[in-house]
Each structure stands twice: as structure tokens, then as C-alpha cells.
N, C-alpha and C positions, 0 to 999 in steps of 0.2 A: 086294394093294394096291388104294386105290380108284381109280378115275379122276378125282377129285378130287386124290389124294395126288398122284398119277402127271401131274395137269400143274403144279400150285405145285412141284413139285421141277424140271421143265423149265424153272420162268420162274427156278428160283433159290433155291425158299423151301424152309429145312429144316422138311421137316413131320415129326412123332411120330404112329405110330399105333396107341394103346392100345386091345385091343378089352375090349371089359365085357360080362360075361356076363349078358345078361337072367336077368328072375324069371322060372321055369318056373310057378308058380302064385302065386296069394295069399299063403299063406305064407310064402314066398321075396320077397314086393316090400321089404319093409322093409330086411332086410339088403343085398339088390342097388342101392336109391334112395341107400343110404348108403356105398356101396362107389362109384356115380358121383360123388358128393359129393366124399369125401375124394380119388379120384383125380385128380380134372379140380383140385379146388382144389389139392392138392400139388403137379401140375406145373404149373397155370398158374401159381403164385406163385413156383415154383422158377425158371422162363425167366423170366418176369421181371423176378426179382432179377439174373438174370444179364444184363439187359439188352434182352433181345430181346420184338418185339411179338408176340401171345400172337392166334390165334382160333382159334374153337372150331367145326366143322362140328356143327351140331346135327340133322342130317338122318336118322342111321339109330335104329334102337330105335323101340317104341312112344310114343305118343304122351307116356306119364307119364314116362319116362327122357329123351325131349326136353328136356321141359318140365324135368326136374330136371336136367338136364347144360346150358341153358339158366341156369337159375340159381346153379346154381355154379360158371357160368363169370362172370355178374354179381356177384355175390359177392369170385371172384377178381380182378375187375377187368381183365376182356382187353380186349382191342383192338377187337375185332372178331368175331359170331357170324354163323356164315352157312350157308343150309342150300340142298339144291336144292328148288326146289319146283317139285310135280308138276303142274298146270295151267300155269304158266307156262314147264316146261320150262328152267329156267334157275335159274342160282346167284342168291338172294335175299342180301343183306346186311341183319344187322337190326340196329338201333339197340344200344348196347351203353351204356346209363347208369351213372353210379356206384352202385352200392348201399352203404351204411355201415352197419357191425355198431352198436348200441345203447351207449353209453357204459357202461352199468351192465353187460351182458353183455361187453363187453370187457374191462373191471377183473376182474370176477367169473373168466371165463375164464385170464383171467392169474395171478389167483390160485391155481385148478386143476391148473397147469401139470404139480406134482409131484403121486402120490397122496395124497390126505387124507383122513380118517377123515370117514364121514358128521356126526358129533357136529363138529367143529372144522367143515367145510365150511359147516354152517346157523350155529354163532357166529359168522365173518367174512361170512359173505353173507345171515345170515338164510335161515330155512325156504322161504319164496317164492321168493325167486328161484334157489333150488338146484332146487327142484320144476320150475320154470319151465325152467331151462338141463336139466334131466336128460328133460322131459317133450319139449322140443322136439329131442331128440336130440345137445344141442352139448355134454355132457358125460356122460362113460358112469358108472354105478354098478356094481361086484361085491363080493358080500360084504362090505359096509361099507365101502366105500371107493369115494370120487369122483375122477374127472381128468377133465380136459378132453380130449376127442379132437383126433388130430394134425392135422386139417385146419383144424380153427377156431381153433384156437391158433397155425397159422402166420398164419392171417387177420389174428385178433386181433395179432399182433406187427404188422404191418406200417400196423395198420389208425392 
């Protein structure tokens, strides 16, 4: 438990503490920046359906899983991200803005939902922006077949 965890649960706050396994090399960043992704957006969106306000401790991990567990927690639309920082010796609160998924990637994404055949996914959405949605990672391809991955489609639902 961190000592962050260990005093919001003294003042009251139910805290969750998912740990995420760093990339051991290069190789490994890709899959593990998208395994912070989909996890922080799954339950930031799940607590907050259920009502409750959502922040995200962006403090531990290297500097690039910050920065990506920083944005998909803007993404998910939390409350509040806050890290310690280390010259200042103290919990920082950083500004936490809305960010909005792109209307054409929200339809598109929705469209997704179920698998579809590469051929049917470029007729409904056009070659572009399936390229687009699969190149920036918010929809997975195997074997001829396209979906939308679970974190951005809960996005996209609520978005």
C-alpha cells in the first residue's frame, strides 16, 4: 500500500490500487502504454458511472506511463490527477480539462462495436479513417477482421 493510499483511506476515500506492469524494454512499450490505457480508462469510467469522483495518482512509472496514465485518465474524464513531486516534496494537483473523442472517430468506433470483416469496415467508414482508427491504436485488426478495443468504446459510449 502506498502512503498516499494509506492516508485518503484515513480521511475516508475509497482508494483502488491497480498496479501495471512496466515495459522491461522497447519491445514491450507498446503493449504495456496500452494495457495503462485501457485499464485506467475502464475503471475510471466504471466509478464514475457508479457515481463516484475519480483521481488518478500519476506519480509512480517512468516518465512515458505517467504521461500515458495522465492521459487516459483525461480522456476518461476524472476529477482530479495528482502526483507527488519531488522538489516540492508535496502532493501537486494538476488541472484535469475535458478532453473529447473526435465525432467521426466516435461514430466510426461505435460502429466497430461487434467484429467486422476488413472489406464491410472500409464500405461504412471508408479506407482513411479505418487506417487512421487501427494506426492510432483505438481499434484492433486480426486476421481480417476489425473491432473497436474495450476501453475506447466505453469512451466513445458515454462520450
Amino acid at each position: 500500500m502506498s502512503v498516499v493510499a494509506g492516508y485518503l483511506r484515513e480521511l475516508g476515500f475509497f482508494v483502488g490500487e491497480d498496479v501495471i506492469v512496466s515495459a522491461r524494454s522497447e519491445d514491450e512499450l507498446d503493449v504495456a502504454m496500452t494495457d495503462v490505457v485501457e485499464r485506467v480508462l475502464v475503471e475510471a469510467v466504471r466509478l464514475a458511472e457508479r457515481g463516484y469522483h475519480v483521481c488518478v495518482n500519476a506519480t509512480p512509472g517512468f516518465k512515458v506511463e505517467s504521461a500515458y496514465l495522465t492521459i487516459a485518465a483525461l480522456i476518461a474524464g476524472v476529477d482530479c490527477i495528482y502526483y507527488m513531486h519531488e522538489a516540492f516534496r508535496d502532493v501537486i494537483y494538476m488541472p484535469a480539462p475535458p478532453l473529447q473523442l473526435k465525432e467521426d472517430y466516435r461514430n466510426a468506433i461505435l460502429e466497430l462495436e461487434n467484429p467486422t470483416s476488413r472489406g464491410e469496415a472500409e464500405r461504412r467508414l471508408g479506407r482513411t479513417l479505418l487506417e487512421e482508427l487501427i494506426w492510432r491504436r483505438l481499434v484492433e485488426e486480426e486476421g481480417g477482421v476489425v473491432k473497436a478495443r474495450k476501453w475506447i468504446l466505453r469512451v466513445a459510449k458515454i462520450a
